[in-house]
N, C-alpha and C positions, 0 to 999 in steps of 0.2 A: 452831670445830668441826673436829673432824679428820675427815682423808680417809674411812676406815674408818665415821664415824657419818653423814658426808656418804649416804658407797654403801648404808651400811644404813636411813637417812630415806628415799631412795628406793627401795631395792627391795623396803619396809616393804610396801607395799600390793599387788605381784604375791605377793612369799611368804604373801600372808597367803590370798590369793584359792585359791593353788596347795594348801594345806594344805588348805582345807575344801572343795576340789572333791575333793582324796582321801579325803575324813573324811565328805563325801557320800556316797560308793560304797561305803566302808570301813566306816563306823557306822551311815550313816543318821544318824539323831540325836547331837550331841556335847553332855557335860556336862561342867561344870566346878564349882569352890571356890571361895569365896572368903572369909577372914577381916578382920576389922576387930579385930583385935587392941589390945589398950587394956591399957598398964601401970597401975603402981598412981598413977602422974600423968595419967591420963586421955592419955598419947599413944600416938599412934596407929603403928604401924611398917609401914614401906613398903620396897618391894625396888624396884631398876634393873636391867630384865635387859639381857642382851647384845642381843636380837635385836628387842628391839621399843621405841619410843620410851615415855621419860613414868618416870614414879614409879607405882607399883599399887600393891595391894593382893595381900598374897602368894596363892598360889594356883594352882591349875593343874586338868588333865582327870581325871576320874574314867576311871579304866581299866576293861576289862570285868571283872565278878565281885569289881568294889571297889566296897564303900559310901561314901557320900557324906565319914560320919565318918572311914574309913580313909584315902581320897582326902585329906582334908584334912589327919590327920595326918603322912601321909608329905610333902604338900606344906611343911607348916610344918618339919619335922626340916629336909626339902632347903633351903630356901631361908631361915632365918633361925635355927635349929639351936634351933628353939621347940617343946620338950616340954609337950601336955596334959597337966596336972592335975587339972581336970575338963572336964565337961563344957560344950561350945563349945554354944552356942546359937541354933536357925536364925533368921536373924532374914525372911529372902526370898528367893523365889526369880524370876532375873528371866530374861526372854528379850534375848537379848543380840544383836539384830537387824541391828547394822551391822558386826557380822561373818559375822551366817549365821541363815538363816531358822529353821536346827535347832541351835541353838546357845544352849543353858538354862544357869543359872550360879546355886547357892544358895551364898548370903550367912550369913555364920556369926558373931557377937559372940563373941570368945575373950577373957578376961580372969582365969581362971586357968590358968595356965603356969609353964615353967621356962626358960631361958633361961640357959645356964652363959659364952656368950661371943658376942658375933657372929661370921658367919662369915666366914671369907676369901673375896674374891673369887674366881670362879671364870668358865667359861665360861658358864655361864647365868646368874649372880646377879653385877653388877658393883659395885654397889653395897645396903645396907639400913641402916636404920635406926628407931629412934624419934622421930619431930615433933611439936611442941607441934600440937595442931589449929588454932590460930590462924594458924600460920606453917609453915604446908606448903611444900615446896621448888613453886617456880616451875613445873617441869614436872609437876606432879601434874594428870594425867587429868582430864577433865570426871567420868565416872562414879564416877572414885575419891573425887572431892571429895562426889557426891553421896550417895554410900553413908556415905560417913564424917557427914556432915552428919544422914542419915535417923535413923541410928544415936544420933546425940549427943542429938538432938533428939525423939530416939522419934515419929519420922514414918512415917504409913503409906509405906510402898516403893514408889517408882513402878516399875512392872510391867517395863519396859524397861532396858536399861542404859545408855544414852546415851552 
């Protein structure tokens, strides 16, 4: 582990604390995206960002006077250069409670898309890709795994994000 992911494992959990005591006073409520993207091999693709540990599920905050669908597609351009072709699908929306009491996240099945190249690394996205769902990288998330799992398996959504 280098120095740099060393400092950033640990200062994971006050930066995280410090953002939604601002997004407390700031929004009130924070919403967020999130895709399970499925090519035509039924895998799944996942992003590594810079600032927070694990492999996710791409995704990020709905901004004020953006809808859910907008929020998502600009998240998917950003972070894995995945153009909708139709329409994404909500599969759940969950309260996402061990980062914040007010902090809601809908869950999207995207399986039509365009996809002309992956992206280069950058400061937020350091790594992405496509994984067999059998053989998800090592550091994939508890919640990423379970979404992916709910999804595969057409499971009712546990209300939480774990």
């Amino acid at each position: 582990m280098t120095r740099l992911q060393r400092l950033r494992t640990r200062s994971e959990p006050a930066l995280r604390r410090l953002f939604h005591l601002y997004w407390r006073f700031a929004r009130g409520m924070t919403l967020g995206v999130r895709a399970v993207v499925l090519d035509a091999e039924n895998r799944v693709f996942l992003v590594k960002h810079s600032y927070i540990s694990g492999w996710h599920l791409p995704g990020g905050g709905v901004e004020t006077g953006e809808t859910f669908r907008e929020a998502l597609q600009r998240e998917l351009v950003e972070e894995g250069r995945i153009e909708l072709v139709g329409e994404p699908a909500l599969f759940g929306v969950y309260l996402n409670s061990h980062i914040s009491r007010r902090d809601h996240v809908a869950v999207y099945l995207v399986r039509q898309f365009r996809q002309d190249r992956l992206p280069e690394p950058n400061r937020e996205i350091v790594d992405c890709g496509f994984f067999e769902t059998q053989a998800l990288p090592a550091e994939t998330t508890a919640g990423t795994r379970l979404r992916i799992s709910e999804v595969l398996e057409n499971r009712l959504p546990i209300r939480t994000w774990r």
